[in-house]
N, C-alpha and C positions, 0 to 999 in steps of 0.2 A: 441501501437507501430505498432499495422497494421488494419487497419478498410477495413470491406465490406458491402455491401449492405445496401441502406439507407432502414428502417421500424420501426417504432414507436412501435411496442409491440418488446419486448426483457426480457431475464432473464440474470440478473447482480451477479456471482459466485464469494462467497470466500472460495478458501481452505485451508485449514491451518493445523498444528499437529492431530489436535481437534476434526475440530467441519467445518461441512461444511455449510453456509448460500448459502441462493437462493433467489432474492428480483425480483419477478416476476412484472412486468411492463405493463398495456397494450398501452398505450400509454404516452407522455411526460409531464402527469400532474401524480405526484407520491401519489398523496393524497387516490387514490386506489391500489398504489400496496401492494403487499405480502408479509411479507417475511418468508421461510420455512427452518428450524435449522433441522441439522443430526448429530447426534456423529457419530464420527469417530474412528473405532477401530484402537489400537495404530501403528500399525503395517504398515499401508497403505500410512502413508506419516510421514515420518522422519526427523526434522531439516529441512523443507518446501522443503526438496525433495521427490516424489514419486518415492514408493516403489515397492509399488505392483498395477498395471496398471489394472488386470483383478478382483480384490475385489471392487477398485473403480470403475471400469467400470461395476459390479452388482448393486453398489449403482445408479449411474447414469440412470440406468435401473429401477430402482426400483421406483424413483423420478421424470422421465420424464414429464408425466402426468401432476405433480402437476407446474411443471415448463413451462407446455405450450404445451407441447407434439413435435411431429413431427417440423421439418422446423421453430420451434424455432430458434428467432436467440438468440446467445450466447456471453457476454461479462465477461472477466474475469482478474486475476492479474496475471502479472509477477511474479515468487517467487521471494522474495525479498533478498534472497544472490545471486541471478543470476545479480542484475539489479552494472551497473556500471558509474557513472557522472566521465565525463576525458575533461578535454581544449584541444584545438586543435589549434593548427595556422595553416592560410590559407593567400596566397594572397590576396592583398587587392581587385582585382578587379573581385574575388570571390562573383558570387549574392549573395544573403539570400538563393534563391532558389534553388542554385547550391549546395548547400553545400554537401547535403546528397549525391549528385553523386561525389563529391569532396573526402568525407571521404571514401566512398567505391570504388574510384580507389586507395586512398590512402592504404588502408589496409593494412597491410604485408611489407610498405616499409618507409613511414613516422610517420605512426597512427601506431599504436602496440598494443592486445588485447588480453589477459589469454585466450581465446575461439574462434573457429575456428566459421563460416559461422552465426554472430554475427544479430541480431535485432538491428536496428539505429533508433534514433530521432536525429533529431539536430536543436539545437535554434541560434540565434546570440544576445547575449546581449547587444554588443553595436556594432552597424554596420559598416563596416570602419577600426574598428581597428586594422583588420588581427587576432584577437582572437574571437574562437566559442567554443560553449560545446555540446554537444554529450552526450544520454543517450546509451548505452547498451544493452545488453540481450544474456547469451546461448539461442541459439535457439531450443535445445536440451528438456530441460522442459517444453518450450512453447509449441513445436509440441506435447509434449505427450497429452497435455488435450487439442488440437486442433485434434488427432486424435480418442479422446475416445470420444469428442464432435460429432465429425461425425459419428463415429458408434452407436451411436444411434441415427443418423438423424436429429441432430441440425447444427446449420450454426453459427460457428465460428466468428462471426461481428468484435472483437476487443480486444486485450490484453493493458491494461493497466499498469501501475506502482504506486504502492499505492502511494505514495508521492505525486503524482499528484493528483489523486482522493482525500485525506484529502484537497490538497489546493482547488480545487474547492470545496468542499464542507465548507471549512472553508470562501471562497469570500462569497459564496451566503448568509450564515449566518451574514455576514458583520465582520466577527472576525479577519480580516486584514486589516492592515493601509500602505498603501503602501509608507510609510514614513520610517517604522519600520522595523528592523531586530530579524525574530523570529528562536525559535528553537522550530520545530514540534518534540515532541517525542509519536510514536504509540505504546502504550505499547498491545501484549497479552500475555500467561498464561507462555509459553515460547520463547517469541521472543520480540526483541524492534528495531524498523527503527524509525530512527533518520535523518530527515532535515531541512538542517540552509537555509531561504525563505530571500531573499533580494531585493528590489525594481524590485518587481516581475519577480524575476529568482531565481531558483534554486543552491544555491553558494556549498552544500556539503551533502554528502548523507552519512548513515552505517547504517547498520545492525550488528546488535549482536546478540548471542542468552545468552536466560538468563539459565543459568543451575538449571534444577530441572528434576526429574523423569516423564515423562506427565504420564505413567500408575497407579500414586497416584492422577492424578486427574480424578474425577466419572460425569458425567452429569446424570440430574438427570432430569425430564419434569418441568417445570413450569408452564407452559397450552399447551394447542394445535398448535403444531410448535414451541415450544420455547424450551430451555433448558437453567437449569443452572448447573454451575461448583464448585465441593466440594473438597476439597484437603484435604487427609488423612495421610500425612504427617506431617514432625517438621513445624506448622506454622511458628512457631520462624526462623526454618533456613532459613525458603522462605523468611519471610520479611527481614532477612539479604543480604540473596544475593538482592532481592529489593534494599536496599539500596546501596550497592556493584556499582548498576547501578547507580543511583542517582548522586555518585561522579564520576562515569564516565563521566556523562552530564556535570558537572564542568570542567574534564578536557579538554572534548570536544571544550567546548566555550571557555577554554582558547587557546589551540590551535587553534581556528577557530578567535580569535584574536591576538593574537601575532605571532603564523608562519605563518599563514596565509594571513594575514592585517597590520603586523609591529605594532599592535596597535590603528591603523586607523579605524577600524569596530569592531562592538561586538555585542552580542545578547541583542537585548531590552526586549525580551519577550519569555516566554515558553507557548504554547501550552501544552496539557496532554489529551489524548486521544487512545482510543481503548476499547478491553473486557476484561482486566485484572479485577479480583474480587478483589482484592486491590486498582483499580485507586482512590479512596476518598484519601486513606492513603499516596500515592505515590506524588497527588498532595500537601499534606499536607506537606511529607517528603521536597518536591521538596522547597516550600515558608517557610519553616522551615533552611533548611540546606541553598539554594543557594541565593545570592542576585539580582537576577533577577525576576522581577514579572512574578506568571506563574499564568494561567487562566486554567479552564479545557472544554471542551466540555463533559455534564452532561447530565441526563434523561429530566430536565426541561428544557434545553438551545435546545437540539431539540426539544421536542415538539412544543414549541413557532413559531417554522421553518417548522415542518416535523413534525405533529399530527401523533400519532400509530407509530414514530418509536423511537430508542432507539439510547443511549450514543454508543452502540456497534455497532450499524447497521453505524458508520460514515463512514467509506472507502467504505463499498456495495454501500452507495446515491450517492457518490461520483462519482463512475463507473456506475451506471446509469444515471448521469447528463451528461455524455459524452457528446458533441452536434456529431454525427455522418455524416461523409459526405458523397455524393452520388460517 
């Protein structure tokens, strides 16, 4: 949602409830980057809002180095209950490139938004028609890890929106048919973003969070830089609420056909992707319960792409494939 300075080495940040990754870069062939896992103690980011600004800003201290140190530059995600997809009408003789100055005079008196001094993107899917869509952002959560990025003397380069990062990195794998109506769902440990991809735009976004305790789930080392995730809780009622979600995707796609499209559009395919410790079972629930074919992005389906990285690492490649402009 806002890009600086064009440089080929870059560290690509996800933070989440959890578990913080860092997919160190030094230049635009990824076959040598990094990537470096942190537990996150529970307390520092809540529901992908941060909490406590000076705990994580000891961590960020602490991991610099490993990240590239000084004048690093930094790419990172929007949290993802901040991010908002809204249609707009505009005049028709409205550029493509006018837009974004369009929506931000309009602000406050045709456009209306939950959030004051808001982050924009804006696309036109089909040009001419006096219809555009517009991504969002409080600008509020962005600035905070654009200003703990700079107190430790990194350079801010670009906030992201995971939705976006899964589809690029889902083009470059070839896992989209631009023929096709998908529904990405990014499942992690407690949270799911949900996007319905249509002849390459973006037609519907959400975010949920899934309810569970995160302080019963432990990480634990896997080897050097990595971690995995153990839950010391009712498996049983996790994989319930699991499934809880499941038919929410059901009813999603029916809504995203019938009120949405009168019937006229529907999802051809699911997508199943992120670091959930159940995604095996979730895609399994998903080709089980709903009648849509779902595929998943797996350990082997990136290798084949992306040797040394994993099913979990998809939205970090993603935000490192950014193509950056000057």
């Amino acid at each position: 949602m806002f890009n600086k300075k064009k440089k080929n080495s870059h560290v690509s940040i996800e933070i989440n409830d959890y578990v913080l990754r860092a997919l160190v870069s030094k230049g635009p062939d990824l076959s040598q980057a990094e990537v470096f896992e942190v537990a996150l103690p529970h307390e520092i980011i809540d529901e992908a809002t941060l909490k406590d600004e000076m705990a994580l800003f000891e961590i960020f201290k602490e991991n610099a180095n490993k990240w590239g140190g000084k004048k690093q530059n930094v790419r990172f995600f929007v949290p993802d209950p901040t991010v908002l997809l809204k249609s707009f009408e505009h005049a028709r003789d409205v550029e493509p490139n006018k837009l974004k100055e369009f929506v931000q005079m309009e602000l406050g008196h045709s456009i209306h938004l939950p959030f004051q001094d808001p982050l924009i993107d804006v696309y036109d899917p089909t040009e001419g028609d006096g219809q555009a869509m517009m991504f969002a952002a409080a600008s509020e959560e962005v600035n905070k890890y654009i200003n703990l990025f700079l107190d430790i003397h990194m350079g801010p380069q670009a906030a992201d929106i995971r939705a976006l990062c899964n589809l690029r990195l889902l083009e470059s794998m070839q896992m989209i048919d631009s023929e096709k109506t998908y529904l990405i769902a990014n499942w992690l440990i407690n949270e799911l973003s949900i996007c319905i991809y249509s002849n390459g735009n973006v037609d519907f976004l959400r975010y949920q969070q899934i309810p569970t305790t995160i302080s019963q789930w432990h990480a634990k080392p896997l080897k050097e830089n990595e971690l995995d995730f153990t839950y010391d809780g009712d498996s049983e009622d996790y994989r319930m609420t699991i499934m809880d979600q499941v038919l929410e995707l059901d009813r999603i796609m029916n809504f995203f056909r019938f009120s949405l499209h009168k019937g006229e559009k529907s999802v051809d395919e699911i997508i199943v992707m992120g670091d959930n410790p159940l995604l095996d079972q979730i895609h399994n629930y998903l080709k089980e319960t709903l009648p849509v074919t779902a595929k998943m992005v797996d350990d082997s389906q990136m290798q084949k792409y992306y040797p040394g990285f994993k099913a979990k690492h998809a939205s970090l490649l993603g935000l490192a494939l950014k193509e950056i402009s000057s």
